[in-house]
DODO-819005 format. One record per atom (N, C-alpha, C): residue in three letters; atom name; x, y, z; residue number from 1. Coordinates in steps of 0.05 Angstrom, whole numbers, plus 5000, padded with zeros to 4 digits. Atoms other than C-alpha are relative to their C-alpha. Example, Ala and Ser with C-alpha at 12.3 -4.5 7.8 and 13.67 -1.06 7.14 Angstrom:
<site><rest>ALA</rest><atom>N</atom><xx>5018</xx><yy>4976</yy><zz>5000</zz><nr>1</nr></site>
<site><rest>ALA</rest><atom>CA</atom><xx>5246</xx><yy>4910</yy><zz>5156</zz><nr>1</nr></site>
<site><rest>ALA</rest><atom>C</atom><xx>5018</xx><yy>5024</yy><zz>5000</zz><nr>1</nr></site>
<site><rest>SER</rest><atom>N</atom><xx>4984</xx><yy>4976</yy><zz>4999</zz><nr>2</nr></site>
<site><rest>SER</rest><atom>CA</atom><xx>5273</xx><yy>4979</yy><zz>5143</zz><nr>2</nr></site>
<site><rest>SER</rest><atom>C</atom><xx>4985</xx><yy>5022</yy><zz>5014</zz><nr>2</nr></site>
END
This chain:
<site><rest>UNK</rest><atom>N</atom><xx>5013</xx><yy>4981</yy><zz>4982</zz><nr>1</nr></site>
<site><rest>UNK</rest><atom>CA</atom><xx>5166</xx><yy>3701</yy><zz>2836</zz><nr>1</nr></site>
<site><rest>UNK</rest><atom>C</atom><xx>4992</xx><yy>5025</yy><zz>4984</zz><nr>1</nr></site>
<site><rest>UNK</rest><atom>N</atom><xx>5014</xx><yy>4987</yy><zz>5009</zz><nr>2</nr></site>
<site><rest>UNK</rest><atom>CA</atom><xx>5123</xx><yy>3754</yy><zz>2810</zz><nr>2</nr></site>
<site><rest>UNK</rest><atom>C</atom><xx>5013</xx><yy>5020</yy><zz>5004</zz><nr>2</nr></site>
<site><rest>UNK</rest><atom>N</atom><xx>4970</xx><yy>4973</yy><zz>4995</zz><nr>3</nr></site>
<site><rest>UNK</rest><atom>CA</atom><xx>5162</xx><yy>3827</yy><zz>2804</zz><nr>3</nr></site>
<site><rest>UNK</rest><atom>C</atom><xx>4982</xx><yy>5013</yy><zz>5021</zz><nr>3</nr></site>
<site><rest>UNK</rest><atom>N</atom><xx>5012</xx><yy>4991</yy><zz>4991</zz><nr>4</nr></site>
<site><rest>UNK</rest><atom>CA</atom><xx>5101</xx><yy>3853</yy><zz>2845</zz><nr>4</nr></site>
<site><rest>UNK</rest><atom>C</atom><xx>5005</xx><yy>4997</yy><zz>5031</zz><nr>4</nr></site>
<site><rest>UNK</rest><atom>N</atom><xx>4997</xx><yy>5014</yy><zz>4969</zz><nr>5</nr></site>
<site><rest>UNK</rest><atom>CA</atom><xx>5111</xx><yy>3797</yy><zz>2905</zz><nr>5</nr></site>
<site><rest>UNK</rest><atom>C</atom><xx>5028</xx><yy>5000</yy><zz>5010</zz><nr>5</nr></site>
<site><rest>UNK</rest><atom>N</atom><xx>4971</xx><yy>5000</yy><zz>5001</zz><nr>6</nr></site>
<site><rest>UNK</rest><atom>CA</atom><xx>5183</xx><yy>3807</yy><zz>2896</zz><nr>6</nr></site>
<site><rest>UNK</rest><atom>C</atom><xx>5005</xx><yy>5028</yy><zz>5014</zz><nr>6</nr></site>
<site><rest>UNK</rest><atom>N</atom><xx>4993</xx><yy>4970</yy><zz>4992</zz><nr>7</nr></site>
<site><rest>UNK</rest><atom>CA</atom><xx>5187</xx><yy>3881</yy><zz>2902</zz><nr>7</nr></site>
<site><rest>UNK</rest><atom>C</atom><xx>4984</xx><yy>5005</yy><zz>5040</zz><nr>7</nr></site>
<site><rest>UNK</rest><atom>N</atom><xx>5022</xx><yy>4997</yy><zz>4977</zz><nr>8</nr></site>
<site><rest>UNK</rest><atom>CA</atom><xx>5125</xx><yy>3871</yy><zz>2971</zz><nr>8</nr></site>
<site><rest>UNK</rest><atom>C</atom><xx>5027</xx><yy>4979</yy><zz>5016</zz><nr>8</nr></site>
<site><rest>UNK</rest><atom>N</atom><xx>4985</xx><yy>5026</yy><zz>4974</zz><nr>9</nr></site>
<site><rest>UNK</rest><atom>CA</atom><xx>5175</xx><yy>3811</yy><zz>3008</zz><nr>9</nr></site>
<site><rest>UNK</rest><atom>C</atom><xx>5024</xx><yy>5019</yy><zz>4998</zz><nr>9</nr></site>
<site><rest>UNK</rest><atom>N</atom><xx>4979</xx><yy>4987</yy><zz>4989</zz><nr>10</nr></site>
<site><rest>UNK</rest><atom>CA</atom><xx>5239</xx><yy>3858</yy><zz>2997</zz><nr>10</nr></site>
<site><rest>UNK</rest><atom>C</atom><xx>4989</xx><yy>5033</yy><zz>5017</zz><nr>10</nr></site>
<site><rest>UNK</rest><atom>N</atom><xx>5007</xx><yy>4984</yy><zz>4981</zz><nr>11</nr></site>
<site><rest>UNK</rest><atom>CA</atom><xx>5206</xx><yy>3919</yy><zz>3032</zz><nr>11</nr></site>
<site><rest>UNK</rest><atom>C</atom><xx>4995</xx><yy>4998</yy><zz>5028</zz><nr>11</nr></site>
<site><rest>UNK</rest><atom>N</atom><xx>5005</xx><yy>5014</yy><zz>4981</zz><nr>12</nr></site>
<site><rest>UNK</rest><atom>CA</atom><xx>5180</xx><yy>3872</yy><zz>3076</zz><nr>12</nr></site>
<site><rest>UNK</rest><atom>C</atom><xx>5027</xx><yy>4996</yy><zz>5022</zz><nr>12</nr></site>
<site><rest>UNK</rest><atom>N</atom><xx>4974</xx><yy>5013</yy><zz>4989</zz><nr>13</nr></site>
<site><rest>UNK</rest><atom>CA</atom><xx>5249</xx><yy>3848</yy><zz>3096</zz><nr>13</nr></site>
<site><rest>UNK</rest><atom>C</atom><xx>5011</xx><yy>5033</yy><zz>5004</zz><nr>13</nr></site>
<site><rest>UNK</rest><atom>N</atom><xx>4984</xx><yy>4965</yy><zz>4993</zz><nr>14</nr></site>
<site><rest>UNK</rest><atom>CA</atom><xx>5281</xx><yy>3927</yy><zz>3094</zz><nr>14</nr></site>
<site><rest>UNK</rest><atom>C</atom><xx>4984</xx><yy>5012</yy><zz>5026</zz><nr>14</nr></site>
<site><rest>UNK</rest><atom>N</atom><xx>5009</xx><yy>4975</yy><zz>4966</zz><nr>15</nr></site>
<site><rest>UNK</rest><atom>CA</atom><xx>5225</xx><yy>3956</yy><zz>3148</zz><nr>15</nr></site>
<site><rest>UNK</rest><atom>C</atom><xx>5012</xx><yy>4974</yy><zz>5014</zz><nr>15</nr></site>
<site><rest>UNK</rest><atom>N</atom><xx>4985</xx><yy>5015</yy><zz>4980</zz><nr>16</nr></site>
<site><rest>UNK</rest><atom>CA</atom><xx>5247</xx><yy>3891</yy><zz>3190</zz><nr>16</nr></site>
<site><rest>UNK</rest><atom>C</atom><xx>5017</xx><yy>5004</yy><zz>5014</zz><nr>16</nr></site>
<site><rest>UNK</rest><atom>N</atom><xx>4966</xx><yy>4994</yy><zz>5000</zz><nr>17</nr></site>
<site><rest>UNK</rest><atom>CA</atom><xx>5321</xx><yy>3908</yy><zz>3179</zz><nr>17</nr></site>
<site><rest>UNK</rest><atom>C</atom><xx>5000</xx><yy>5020</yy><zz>5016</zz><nr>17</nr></site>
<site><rest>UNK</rest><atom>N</atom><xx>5006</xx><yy>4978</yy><zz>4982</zz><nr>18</nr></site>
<site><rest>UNK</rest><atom>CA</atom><xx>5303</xx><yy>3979</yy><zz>3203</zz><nr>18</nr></site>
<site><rest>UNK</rest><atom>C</atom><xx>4988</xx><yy>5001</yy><zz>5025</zz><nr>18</nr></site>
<site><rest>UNK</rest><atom>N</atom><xx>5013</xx><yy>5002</yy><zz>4974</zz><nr>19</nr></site>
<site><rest>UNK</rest><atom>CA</atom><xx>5266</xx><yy>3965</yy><zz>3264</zz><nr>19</nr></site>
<site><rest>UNK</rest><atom>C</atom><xx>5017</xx><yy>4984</yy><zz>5023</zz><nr>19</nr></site>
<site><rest>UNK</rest><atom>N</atom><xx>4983</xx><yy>5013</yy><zz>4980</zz><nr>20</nr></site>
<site><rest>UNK</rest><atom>CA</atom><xx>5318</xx><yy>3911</yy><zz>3291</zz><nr>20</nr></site>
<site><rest>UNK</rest><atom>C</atom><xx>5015</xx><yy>5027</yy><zz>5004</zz><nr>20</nr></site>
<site><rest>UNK</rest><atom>N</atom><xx>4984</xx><yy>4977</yy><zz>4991</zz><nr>21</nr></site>
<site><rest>UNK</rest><atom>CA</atom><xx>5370</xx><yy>3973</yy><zz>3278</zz><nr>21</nr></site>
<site><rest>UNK</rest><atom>C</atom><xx>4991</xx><yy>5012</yy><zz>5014</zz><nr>21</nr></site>
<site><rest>UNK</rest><atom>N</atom><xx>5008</xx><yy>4981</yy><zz>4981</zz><nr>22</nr></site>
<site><rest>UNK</rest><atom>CA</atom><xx>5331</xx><yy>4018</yy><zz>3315</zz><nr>22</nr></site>
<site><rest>UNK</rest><atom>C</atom><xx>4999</xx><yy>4985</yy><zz>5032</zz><nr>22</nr></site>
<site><rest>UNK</rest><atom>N</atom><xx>5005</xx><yy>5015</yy><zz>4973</zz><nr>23</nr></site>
<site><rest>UNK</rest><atom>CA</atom><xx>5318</xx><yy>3968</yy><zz>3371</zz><nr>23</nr></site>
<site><rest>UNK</rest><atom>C</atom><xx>5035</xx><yy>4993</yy><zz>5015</zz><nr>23</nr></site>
<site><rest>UNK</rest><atom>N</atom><xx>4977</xx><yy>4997</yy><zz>4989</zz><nr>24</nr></site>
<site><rest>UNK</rest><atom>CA</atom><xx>5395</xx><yy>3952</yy><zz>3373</zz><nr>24</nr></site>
<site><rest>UNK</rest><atom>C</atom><xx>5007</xx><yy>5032</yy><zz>5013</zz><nr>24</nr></site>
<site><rest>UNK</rest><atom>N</atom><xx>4988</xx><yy>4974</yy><zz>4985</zz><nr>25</nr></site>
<site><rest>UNK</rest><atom>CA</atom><xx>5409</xx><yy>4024</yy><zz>3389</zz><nr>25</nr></site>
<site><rest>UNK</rest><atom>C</atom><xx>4986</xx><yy>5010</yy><zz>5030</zz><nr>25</nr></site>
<site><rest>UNK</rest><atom>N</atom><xx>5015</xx><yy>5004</yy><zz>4975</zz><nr>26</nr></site>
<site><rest>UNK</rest><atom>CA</atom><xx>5367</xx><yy>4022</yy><zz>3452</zz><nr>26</nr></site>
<site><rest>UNK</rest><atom>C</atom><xx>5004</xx><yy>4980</yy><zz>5020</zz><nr>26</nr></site>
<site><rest>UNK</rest><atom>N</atom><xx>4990</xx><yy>5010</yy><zz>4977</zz><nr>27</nr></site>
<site><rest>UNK</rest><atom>CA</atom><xx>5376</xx><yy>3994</yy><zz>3517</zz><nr>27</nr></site>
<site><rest>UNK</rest><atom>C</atom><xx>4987</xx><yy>4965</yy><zz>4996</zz><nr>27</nr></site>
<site><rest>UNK</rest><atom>N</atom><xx>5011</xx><yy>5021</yy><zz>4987</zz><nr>28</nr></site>
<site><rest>UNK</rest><atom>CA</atom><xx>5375</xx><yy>3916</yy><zz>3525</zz><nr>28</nr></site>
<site><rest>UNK</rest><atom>C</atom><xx>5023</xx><yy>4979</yy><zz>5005</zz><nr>28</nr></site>
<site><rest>UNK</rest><atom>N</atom><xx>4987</xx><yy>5034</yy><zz>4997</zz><nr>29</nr></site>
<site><rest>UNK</rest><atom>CA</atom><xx>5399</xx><yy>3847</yy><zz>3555</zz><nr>29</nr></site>
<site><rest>UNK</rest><atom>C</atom><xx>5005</xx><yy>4995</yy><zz>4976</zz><nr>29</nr></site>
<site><rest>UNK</rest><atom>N</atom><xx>4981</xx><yy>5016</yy><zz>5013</zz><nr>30</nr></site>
<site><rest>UNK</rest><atom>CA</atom><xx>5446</xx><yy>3811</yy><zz>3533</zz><nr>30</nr></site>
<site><rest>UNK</rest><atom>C</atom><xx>4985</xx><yy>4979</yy><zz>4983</zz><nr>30</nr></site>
<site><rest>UNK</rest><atom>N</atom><xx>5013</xx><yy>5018</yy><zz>5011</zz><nr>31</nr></site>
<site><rest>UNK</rest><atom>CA</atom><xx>5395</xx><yy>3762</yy><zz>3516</zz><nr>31</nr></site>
<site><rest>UNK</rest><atom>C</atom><xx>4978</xx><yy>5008</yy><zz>4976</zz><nr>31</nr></site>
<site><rest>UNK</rest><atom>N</atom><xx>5012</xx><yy>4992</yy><zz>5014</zz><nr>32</nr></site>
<site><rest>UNK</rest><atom>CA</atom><xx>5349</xx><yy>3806</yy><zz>3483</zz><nr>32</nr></site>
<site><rest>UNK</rest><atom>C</atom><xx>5020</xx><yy>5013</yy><zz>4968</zz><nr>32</nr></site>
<site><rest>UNK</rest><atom>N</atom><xx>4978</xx><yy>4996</yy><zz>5022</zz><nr>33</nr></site>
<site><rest>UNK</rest><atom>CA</atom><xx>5408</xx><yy>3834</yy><zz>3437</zz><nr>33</nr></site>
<site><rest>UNK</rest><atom>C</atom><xx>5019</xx><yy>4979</yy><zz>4985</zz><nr>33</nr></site>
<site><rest>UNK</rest><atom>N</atom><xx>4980</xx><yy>5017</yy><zz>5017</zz><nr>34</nr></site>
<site><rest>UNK</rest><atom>CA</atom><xx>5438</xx><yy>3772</yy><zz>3417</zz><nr>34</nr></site>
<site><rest>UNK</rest><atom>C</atom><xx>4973</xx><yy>4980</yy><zz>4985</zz><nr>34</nr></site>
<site><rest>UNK</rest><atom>N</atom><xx>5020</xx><yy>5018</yy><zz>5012</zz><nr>35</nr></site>
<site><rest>UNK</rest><atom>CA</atom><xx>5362</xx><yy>3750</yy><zz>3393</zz><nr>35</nr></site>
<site><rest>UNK</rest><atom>C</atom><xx>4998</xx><yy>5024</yy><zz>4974</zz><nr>35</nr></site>
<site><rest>UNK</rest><atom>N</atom><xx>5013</xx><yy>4989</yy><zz>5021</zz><nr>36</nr></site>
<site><rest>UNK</rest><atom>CA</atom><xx>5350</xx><yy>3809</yy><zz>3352</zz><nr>36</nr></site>
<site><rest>UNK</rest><atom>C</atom><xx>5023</xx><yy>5010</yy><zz>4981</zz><nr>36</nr></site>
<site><rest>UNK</rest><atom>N</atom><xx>4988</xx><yy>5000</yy><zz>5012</zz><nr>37</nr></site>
<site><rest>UNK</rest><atom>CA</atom><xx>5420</xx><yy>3811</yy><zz>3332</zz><nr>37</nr></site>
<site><rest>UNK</rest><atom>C</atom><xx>5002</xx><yy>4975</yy><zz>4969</zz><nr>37</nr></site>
<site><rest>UNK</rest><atom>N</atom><xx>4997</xx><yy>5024</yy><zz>5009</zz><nr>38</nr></site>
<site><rest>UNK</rest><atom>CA</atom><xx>5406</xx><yy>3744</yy><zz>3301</zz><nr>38</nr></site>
<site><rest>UNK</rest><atom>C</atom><xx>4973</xx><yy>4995</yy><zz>4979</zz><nr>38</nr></site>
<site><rest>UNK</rest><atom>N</atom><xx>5011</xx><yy>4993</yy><zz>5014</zz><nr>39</nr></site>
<site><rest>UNK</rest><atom>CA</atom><xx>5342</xx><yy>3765</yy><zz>3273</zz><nr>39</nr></site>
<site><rest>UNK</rest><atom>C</atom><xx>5005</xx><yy>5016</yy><zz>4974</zz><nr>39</nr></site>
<site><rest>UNK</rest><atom>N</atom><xx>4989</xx><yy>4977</yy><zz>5027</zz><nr>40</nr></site>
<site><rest>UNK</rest><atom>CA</atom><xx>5378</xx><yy>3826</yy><zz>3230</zz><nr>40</nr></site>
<site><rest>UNK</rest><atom>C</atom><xx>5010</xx><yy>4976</yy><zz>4982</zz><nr>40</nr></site>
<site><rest>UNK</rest><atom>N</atom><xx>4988</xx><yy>5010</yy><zz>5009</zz><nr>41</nr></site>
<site><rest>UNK</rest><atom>CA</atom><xx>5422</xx><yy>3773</yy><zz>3213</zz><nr>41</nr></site>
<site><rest>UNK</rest><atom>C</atom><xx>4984</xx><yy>4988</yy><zz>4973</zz><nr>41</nr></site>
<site><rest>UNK</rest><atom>N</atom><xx>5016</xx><yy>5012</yy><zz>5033</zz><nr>42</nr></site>
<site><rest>UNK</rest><atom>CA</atom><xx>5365</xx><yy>3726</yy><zz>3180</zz><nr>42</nr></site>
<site><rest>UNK</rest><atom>C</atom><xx>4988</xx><yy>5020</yy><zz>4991</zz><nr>42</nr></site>
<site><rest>UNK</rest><atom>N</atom><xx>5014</xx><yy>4983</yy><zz>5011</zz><nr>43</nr></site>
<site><rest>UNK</rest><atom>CA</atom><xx>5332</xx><yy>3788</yy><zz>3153</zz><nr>43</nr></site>
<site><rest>UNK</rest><atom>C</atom><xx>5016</xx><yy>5008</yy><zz>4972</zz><nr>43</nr></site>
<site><rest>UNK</rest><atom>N</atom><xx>4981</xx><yy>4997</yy><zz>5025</zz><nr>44</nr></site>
<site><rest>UNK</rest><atom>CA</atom><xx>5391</xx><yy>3810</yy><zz>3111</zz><nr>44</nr></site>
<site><rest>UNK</rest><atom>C</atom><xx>5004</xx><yy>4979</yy><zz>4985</zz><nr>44</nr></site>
<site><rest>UNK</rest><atom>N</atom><xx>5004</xx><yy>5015</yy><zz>5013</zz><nr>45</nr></site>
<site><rest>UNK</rest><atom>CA</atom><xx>5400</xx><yy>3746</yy><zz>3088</zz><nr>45</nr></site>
<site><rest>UNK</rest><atom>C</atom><xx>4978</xx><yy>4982</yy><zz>4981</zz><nr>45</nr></site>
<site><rest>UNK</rest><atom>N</atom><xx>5026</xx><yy>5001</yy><zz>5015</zz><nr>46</nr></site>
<site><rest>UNK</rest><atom>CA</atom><xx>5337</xx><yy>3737</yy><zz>3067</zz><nr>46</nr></site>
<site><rest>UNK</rest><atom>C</atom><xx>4992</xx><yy>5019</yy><zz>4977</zz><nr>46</nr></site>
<site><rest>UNK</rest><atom>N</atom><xx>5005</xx><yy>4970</yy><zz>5020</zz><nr>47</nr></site>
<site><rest>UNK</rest><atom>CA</atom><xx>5333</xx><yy>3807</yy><zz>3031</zz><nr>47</nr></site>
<site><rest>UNK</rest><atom>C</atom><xx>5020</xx><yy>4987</yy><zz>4972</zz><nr>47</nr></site>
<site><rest>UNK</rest><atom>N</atom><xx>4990</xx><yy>5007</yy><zz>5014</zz><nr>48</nr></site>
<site><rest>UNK</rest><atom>CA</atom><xx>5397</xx><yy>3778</yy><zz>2998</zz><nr>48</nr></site>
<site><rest>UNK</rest><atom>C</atom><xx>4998</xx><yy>4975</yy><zz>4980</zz><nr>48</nr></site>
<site><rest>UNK</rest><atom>N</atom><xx>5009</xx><yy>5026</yy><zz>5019</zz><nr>49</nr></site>
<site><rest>UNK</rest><atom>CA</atom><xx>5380</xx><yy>3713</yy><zz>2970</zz><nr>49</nr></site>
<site><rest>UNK</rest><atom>C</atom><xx>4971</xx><yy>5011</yy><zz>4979</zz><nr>49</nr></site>
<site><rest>UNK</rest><atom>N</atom><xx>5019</xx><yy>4999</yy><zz>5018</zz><nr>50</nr></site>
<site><rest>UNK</rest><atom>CA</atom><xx>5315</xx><yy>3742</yy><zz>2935</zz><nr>50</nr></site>
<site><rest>UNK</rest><atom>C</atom><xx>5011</xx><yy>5027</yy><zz>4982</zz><nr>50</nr></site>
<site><rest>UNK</rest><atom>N</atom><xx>4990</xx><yy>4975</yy><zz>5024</zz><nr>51</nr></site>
<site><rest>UNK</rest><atom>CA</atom><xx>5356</xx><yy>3804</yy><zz>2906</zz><nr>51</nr></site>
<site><rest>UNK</rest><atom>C</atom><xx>5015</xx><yy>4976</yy><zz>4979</zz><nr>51</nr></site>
<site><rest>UNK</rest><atom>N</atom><xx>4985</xx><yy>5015</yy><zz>5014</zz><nr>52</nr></site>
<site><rest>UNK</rest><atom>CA</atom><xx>5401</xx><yy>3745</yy><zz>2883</zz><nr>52</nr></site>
<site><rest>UNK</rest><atom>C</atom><xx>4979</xx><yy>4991</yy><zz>4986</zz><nr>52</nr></site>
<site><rest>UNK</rest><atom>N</atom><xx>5015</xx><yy>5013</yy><zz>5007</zz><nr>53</nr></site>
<site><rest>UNK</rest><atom>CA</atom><xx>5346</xx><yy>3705</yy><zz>2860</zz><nr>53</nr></site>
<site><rest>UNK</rest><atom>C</atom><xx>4985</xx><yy>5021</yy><zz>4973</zz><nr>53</nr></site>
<site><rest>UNK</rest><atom>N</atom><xx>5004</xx><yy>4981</yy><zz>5019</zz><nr>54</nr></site>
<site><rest>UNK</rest><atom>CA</atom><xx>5313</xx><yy>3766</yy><zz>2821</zz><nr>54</nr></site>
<site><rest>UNK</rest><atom>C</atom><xx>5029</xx><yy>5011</yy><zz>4979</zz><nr>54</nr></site>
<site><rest>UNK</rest><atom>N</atom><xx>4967</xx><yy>5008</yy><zz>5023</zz><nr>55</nr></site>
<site><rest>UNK</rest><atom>CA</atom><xx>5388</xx><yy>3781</yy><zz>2784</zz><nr>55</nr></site>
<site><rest>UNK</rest><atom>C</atom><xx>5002</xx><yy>4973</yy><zz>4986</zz><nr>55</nr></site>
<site><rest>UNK</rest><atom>N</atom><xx>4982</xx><yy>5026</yy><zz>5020</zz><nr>56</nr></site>
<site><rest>UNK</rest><atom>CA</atom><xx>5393</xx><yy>3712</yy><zz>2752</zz><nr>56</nr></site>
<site><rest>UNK</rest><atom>C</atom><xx>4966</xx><yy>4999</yy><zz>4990</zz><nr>56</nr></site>
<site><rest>UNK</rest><atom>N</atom><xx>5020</xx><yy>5006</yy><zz>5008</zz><nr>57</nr></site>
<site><rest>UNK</rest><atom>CA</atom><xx>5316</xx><yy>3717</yy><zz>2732</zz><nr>57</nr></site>
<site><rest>UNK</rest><atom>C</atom><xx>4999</xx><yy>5023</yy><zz>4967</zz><nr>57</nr></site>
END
């Protein structure tokens, strides 16, 4: 992965991260909070595997 497309998909993934947070701190269902809890979830893990992925490169 390119350091360019690398550095554009982890920003990508950080405003994500930031926008679920913001959205958790605001009012919702149960249903709507256990989707976007689950979204952060793959978000961070996604951020993580390409930080990993860039470290062993």
């Amino acid at each position: 992965m390119a350091f360019v497309e690398c550095c554009q998909r982890c920003q990508s993934h950080r405003n994500n991260i930031n926008r679920y947070e913001r959205l958790l701190k605001t009012y919702l269902t149960d249903i709507e909070r256990n989707f976007i809890e689950l979204r952060l979830w793959e978000e961070q893990v996604a951020l993580r595997q390409i930080n990993q992925k860039a470290s062993l490169s």
